[in-house]
Residue, then its C-alpha position, 0 to 999 in steps of 0.5 A: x440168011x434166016x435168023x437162029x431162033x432161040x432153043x426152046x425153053x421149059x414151059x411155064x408152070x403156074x403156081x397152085x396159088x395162081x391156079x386157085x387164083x384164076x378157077x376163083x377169078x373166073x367163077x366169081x364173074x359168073x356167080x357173083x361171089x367174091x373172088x376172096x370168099x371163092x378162094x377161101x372156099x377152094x382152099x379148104x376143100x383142097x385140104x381135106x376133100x381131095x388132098x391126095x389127088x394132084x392136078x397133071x403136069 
């Protein structure tokens, strides 16, 4: 007899905070900045630049 698999649940969204976290991880690799600085960097811009422009869903 097959097993019942579980219903399918909502799938995961990540925190903004995460986001920035993990766009500022990865680019610090590549540049050699400092992930603080980049996230530093990533959250003033998103303030002021392009405050009203949301990410999709």
């Amino acid at each position: 007899m097959p097993k019942r698999s579980a219903p399918p649940s909502k799938p995961f969204t990540p925190s903004p905070q995460s986001v920035r976290r993990a766009v500022a991880s990865s680019t610090a690799l590549e540049t050699g900045q400092t992930v603080q600085q980049l996230e530093q960097k990533l959250r003033n811009r998103s303030q002021s630049r392009f405050a009203r422009i949301r990410l999709a869903d």
